[in-house]
N, C-alpha and C positions, 0 to 999 in steps of 0.2 A: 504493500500500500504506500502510493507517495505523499507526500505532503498535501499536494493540492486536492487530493480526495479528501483529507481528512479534515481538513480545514472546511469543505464542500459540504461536507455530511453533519447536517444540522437533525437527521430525521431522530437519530437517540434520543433528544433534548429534548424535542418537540411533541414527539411521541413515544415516551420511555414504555416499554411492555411491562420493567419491572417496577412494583411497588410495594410501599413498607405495609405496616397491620393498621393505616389510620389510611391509607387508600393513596397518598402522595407519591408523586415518582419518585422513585430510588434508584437514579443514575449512579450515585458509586458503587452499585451491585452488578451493574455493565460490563461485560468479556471485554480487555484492556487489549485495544486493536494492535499494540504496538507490540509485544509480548517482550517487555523490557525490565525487567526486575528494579526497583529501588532502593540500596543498602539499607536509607534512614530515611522516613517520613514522618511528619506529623507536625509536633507545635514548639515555638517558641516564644516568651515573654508572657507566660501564663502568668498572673498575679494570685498568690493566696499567701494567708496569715499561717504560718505551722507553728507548731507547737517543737520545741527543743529542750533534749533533756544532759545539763549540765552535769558537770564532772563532780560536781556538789550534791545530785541528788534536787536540785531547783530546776524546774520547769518555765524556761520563757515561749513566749509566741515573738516568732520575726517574721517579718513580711519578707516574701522570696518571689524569685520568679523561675517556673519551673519549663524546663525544654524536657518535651517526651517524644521518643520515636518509635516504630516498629520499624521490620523489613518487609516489604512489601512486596509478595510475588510477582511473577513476570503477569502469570493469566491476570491477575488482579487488578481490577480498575484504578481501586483507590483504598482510604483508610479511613475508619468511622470516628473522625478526629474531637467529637465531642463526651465518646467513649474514656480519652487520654482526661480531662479534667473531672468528668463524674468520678471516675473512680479515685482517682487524686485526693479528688475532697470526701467524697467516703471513708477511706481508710487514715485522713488525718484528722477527723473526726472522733475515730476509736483511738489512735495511739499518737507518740509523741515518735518525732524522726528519732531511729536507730538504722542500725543495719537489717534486722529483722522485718523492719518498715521498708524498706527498699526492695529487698526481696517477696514481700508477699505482693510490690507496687507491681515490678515486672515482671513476676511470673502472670497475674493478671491481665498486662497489658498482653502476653503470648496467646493466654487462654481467651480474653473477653471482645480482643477485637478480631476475633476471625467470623466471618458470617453465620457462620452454625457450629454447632458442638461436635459436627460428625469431622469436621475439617482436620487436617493432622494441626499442633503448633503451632505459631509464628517461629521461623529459625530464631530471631532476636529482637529484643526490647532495647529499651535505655531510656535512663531520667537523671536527669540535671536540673541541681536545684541552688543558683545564686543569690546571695541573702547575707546583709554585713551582724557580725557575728560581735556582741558587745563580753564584755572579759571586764572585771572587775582590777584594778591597778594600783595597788599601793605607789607612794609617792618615793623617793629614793631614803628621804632621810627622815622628813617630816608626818606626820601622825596624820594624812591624809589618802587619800583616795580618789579617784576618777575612774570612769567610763574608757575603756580604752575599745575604740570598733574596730575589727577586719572583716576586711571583704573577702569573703569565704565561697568555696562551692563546694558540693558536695556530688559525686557523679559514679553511677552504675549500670552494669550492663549487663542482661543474661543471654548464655548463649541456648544454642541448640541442646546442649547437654545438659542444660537447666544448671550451670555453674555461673556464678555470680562475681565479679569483676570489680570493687569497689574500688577510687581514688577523690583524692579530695585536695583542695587546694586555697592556699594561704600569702594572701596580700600582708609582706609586711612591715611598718614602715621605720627606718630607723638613722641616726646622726651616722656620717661619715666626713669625718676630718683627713685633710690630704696630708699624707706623710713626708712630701717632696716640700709642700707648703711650711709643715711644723716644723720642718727643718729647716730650713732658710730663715723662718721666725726667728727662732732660737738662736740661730749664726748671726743675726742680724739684732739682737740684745747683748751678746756675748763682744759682739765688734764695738756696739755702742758702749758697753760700759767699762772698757778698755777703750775709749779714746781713739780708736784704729777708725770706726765710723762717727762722722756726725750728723749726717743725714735723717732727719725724723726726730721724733724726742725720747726714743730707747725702748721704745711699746712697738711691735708687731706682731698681727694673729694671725693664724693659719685659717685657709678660706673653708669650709665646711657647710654642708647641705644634708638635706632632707633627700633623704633616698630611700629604695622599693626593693624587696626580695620577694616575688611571687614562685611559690611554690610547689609543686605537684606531686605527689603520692603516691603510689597503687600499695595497697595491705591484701591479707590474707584476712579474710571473714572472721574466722576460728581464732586470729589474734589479731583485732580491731585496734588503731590507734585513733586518739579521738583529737578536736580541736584540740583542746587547750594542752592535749601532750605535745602536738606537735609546735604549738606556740611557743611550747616551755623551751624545747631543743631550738629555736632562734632565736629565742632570747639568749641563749647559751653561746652559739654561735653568732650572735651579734648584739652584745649587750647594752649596746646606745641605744634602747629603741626612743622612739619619740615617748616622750609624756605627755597624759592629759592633765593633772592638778600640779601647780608646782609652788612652792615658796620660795626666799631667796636660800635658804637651805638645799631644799633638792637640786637649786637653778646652779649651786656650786658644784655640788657632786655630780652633775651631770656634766659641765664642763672638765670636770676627772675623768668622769669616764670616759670623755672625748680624745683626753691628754693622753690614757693609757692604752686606748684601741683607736689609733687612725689607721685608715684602711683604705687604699687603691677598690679599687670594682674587684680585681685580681684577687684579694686579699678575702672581699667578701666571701667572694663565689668560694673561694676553698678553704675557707671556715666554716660555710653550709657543708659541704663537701662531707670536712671530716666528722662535724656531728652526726647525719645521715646515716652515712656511711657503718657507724658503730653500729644501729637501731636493727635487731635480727627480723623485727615486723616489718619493717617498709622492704617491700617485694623490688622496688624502682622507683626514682623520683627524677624528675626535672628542675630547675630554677632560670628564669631570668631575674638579673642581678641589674639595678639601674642607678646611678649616683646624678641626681638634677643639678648638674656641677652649677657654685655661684661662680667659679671663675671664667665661666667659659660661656658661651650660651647656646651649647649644645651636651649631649649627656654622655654619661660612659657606661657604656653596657658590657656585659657577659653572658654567655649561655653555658651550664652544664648540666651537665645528666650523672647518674650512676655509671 
């Protein structure tokens, strides 16, 4: 069949034979003329409120936006794409997002959206669910506290074999001081107050920015890592991270810990590296590493993997 037929051939639309149990046509139950398989179909930017169950044992609700897909056969017209949210919101209804909640999501979406019960499977599902992730933050020094957000996703896939594929991923933001910069600082108070420089009044700082570690995951089901472990292991691997509450107490001990960890992009990416690296649960991960350099006005990136 060429194009031009198919573009011609209005009589389906117009006069669909098939229809659902309230008597309207049901064109996406249509023999799919092209006989062309689809990996991943269906929705994205679906908005719902879910329910999260912290490492605490606390139950929050965050507003997410959830991407669902199936595969969709070659014979297959299409996918029952209002099937992917009913179910959604039914079973986060009953429970709070875990792993156990993802698995019973897409085993679901294999079984509920095939045409009838007699059909075999769907080979494969998948749900992705993006939604910033609030984390509780004591202050450095001071008796206080903040909200600290990441932008989190959480993402799984089942196959044919009905095995389950979970990874999740972590925005995260933190000080990076140039080490090329704090030294020349240094060389340049050390000149001044020896007299060898007079240039300036004996004060220079190393340029330092707000910078990104987003990260990705894949675990084994049977030994789950959750947010805020893997939050813990960047804070480890990059202990500047930004603050939300600060007094001039923590505003000093942060610039310590500036003093103590400056760090190239280089530096970052394999300081993720080796924390990961130890973690026997993380199956494989990814990073991009990003430094909003102030001295420059373009950034320094990294990419590495396991």
């Amino acid at each position: 069949m060429d194009l031009h037929t198919l573009r011609s051939n209005h009589s389906d639309i117009m006069d669909c034979e098939v229809k659902d149990s309230t008597g309207l046509n049901d064109f996406q139950k249509l023999s799919n003329e092209f006989g062309v398989a689809i990996p991943k179909v269906g929705i994205e930017r679906f908005r719902i409120p879910l329910k999260f169950k912290h490492d605490d044992g606390s139950i929050m609700s965050h507003d997410c936006e959830a991407s669902m897909f199936v595969f969709c056969d070659a014979h297959k017209n299409g996918v029952n794409m209002s099937r992917f949210c009913a179910i959604l919101q039914e079973e986060s209804e009953i429970s709070a997002i875990d792993n156990a909640f993802f698995k019973k999501i897409l085993h679901r979406y294999r079984t509920d959206l095939r045409d009838s019960n007699t059909e075999e499977l769907i080979p494969e599902s998948f749900l992705k669910l993006d939604f910033k992730f609030p984390v509780k933050q004591k202050s450095l020094k001071s008796e206080n506290w903040g909200w600290q957000y990441y932008n989190c996703s959480l993402e799984g896939r089942e196959n044919r074999d009905g095995q389950v594929i979970m990874s999740m991923t972590v925005n995260f933001e933190y000080s990076s001081t140039c080490p090329c910069s704090l030294s020349m600082a240094k060389q340049y108070e050390k000149g001044f107050a020896s007299g060898e420089i007079t240039e300036g009044n004996g004060i220079a700082t190393a340029h330092s920015q707000r910078s990104n570690a987003t990260v990705t995951i894949d675990y084994n089901m049977e030994k789950p890592v959750s947010l805020i472990q893997l939050i813990e292991m960047l804070r480890i691997a990059l202990p500047t991270e930004t603050q939300s509450l600060v007094k001039r107490l923590d505003e000093q001990a942060f610039a310590i810990l500036n003093g103590e960890n400056p760090m190239f992009v280089e530096h970052s990416s394999r300081r993720i590296s080796a924390v990961l690296n130890q973690e026997e649960a993380i199956l494989d991960w990814k990073a991009k590493v990003e430094h909003f350099e102030s001295l420059h006005s373009h950034n320094a990136v990294a990419y590495i993997s396991k």
